[in-house]
Structures are given as C-alpha cells and as structure tokens.
C-alpha positions as CSV (number, residue, x, y, z in Angstrom):
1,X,22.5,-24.5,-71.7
2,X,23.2,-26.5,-68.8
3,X,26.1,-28.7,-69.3
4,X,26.4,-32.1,-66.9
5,X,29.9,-32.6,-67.4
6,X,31.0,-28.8,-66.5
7,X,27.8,-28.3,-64.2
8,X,27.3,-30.7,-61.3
9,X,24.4,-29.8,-59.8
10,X,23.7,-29.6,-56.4
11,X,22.2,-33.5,-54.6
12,X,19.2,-32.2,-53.0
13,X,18.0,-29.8,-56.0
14,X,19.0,-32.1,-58.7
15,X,16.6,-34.6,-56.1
16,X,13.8,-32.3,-56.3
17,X,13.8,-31.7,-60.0
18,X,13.9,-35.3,-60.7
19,X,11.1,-35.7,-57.9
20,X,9.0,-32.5,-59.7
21,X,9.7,-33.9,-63.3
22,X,8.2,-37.8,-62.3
23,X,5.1,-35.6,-60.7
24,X,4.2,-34.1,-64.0
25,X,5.4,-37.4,-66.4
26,X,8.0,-35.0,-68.1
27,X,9.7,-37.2,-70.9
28,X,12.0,-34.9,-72.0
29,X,14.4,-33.2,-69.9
30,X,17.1,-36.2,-71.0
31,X,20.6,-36.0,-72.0
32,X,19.5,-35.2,-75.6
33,X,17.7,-32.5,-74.6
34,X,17.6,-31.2,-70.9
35,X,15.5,-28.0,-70.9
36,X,17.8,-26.8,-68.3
37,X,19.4,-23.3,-68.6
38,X,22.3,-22.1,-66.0
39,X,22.1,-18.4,-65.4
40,X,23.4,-16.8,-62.9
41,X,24.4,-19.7,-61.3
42,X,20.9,-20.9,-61.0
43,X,19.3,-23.3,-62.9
44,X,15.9,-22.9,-64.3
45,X,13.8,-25.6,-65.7
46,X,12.5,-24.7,-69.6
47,X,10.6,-25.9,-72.1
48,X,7.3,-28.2,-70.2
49,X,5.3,-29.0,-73.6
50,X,6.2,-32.8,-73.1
51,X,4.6,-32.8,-69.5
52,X,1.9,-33.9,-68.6
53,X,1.0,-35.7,-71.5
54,X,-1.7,-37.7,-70.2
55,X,-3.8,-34.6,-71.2
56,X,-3.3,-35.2,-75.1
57,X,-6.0,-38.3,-74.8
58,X,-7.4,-37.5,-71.7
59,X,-7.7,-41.9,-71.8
60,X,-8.3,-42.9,-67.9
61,X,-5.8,-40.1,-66.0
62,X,-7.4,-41.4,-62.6
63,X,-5.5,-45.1,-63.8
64,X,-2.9,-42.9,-65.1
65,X,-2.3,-41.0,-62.0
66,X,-0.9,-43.5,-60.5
67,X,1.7,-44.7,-62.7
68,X,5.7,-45.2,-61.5
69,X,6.9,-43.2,-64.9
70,X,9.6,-45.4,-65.5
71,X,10.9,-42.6,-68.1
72,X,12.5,-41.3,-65.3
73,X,15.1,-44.1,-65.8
74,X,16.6,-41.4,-68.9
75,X,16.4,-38.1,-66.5
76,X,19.6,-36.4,-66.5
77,X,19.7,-35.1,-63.4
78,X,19.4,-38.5,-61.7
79,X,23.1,-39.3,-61.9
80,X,23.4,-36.3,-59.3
81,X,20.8,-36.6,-57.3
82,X,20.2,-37.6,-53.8
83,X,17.9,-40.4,-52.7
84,X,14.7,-39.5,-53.9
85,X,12.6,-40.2,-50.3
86,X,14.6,-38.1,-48.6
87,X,12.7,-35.0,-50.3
88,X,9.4,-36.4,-51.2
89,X,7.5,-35.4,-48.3
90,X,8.7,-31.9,-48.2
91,X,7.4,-31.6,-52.1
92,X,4.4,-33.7,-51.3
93,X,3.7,-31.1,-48.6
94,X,4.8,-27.7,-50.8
95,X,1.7,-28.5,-53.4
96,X,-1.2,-28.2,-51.5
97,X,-4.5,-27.7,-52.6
98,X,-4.8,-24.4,-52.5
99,X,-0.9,-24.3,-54.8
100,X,-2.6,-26.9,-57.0
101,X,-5.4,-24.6,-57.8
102,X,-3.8,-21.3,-58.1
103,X,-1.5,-23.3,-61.1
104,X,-4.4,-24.5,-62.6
105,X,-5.8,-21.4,-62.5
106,X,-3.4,-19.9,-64.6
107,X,-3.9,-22.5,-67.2
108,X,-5.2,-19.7,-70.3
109,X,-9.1,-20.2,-71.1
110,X,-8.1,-20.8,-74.5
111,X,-5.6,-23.9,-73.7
112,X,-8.9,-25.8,-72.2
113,X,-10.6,-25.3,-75.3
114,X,-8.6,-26.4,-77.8
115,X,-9.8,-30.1,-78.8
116,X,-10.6,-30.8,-75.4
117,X,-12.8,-33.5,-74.5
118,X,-14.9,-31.6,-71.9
119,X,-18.1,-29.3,-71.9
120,X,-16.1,-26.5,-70.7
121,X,-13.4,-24.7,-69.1
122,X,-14.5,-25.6,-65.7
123,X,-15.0,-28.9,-66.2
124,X,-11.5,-28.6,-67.7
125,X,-9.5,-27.3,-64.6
126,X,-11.6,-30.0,-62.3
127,X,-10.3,-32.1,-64.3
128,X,-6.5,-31.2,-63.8
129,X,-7.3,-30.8,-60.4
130,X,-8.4,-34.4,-60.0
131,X,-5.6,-35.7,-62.0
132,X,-2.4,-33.7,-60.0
133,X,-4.3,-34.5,-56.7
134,X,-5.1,-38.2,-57.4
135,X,-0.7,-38.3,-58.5
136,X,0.3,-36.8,-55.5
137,X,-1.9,-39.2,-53.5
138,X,-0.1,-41.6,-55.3
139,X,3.7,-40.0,-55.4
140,X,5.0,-43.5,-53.3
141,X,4.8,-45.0,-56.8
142,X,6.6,-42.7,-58.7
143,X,9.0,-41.9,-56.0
144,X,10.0,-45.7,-55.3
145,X,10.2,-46.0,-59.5
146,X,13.0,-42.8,-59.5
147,X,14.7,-43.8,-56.5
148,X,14.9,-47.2,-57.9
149,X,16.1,-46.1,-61.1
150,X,18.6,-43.8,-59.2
151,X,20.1,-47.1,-57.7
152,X,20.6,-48.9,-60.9
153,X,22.3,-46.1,-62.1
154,X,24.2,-45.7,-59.3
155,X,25.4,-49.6,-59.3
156,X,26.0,-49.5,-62.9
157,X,28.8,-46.7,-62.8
158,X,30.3,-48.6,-59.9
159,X,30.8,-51.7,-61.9
C-alpha cells in the first residue's frame, strides 16, 4: 500500500492524479483509504467503484457535469501536488473523443444493464459519453475547486 509519510510522490504525477480523480468525482482515494499501491516504484491507482457515482441515480448528470467536486478537499495526494492548472490542459487534451469512446466501450454489456434507467446498452454508453464530454467541457470548475483546495491546504500547514 502506498504510504504518504514514507512515499512522497512525485508534484506533477501526484497533480495529474488529483486532476484525473476530480474528472471522474472519485470520493475515495483519501487518507482512510487511498486505493493507491507502490510496486515497483510506480504507483498505480486501484479500486474505482466510488467513481463516477453520478451514475447510481442517473439524476441530471448534464447539471452534474459541471460540478467543482469539492471532495477533492480530502484527496491525499493534494498535499504533494503541484498547482493543478499547470497540467489541466495537457489532461484536457489526452481524453479526446475518440479515448473517451474506446473507455466507454469497454464498459461490459452487462454493467449497462443492470438497473439502469435506459432502453439499452447504447443508449447507455451515449449516455457516458455525454456525461464525461459535457465534464471535460467543464474541467475549469473542477480544476479551480482542486487548485483551490490545494492552496488552503498549502496555507494551513504554513501556519
């Protein structure tokens, strides 16, 4: 398990990984619980059951697209990271359309149907699509809430 006191992370990936994690509304890679393994050397991000989780009520994701995800505030990679900006346009950039369709295409045909509120698997992934494009439209918002929450943090350990 990845340990912050004996692992510090490197600025700019512990940036993107809190830039990723307020893309997808993860609530739970926190102190408590990180979801972060060291191997190798390398981290690798486990466990993304609590992402997303707009899609468990499927209640207005176009509103909820645009959310700052101020759970991001609790993220405990923030302490390390770099401003947040300074990487947003290179993530912005990575998930294309084309990226953002080949993930959704993985999504199992099974997952879509399980209480889902939509005729079918197609309308299913459209409606991923819409939802991850409309957030990264919209990634100002969620990017100014981390990087805000970054300075806080940053100003409270100072004091």
């Amino acid at each position: 398990m990845f340990d912050p006191v004996a692992d510090k992370p490197d600025a700019d990936l512990a940036s993107r990984i809190v830039w990723f994690d307020a893309y997808v509304t993860n609530v739970d890679r926190t102190p408590r619980n990180p979801n972060l393994l060291l191997w190798h050397r390398r981290l690798w991000l486990i466990d993304h059951g609590a992402a997303l989780y707009f899609h468990h009520t499927w209640i207005d994701p176009a509103a909820r697209s645009r959310t700052p995800f101020p759970q991001i505030a609790d993220h405990i990679l923030l302490p390390y990271a770099a401003p947040i900006p300074e990487v947003a346009a290179e993530m912005r950039a990575r998930l294309t359309p084309e990226i953002l369709a080949a993930i959704v295409d993985l999504i199992p045909e099974t997952w879509l149907d399980d209480r889902s509120p939509f005729a079918d698997p197609v309308a299913n992934r459209a409606a991923y699509m819409d939802y991850l494009t409309r957030r990264l439209a919209a990634a100002e918002v969620f990017v100014e809430e981390a990087e805000r929450a970054r300075t806080s943090r940053a100003s409270a350990r100072a004091v």
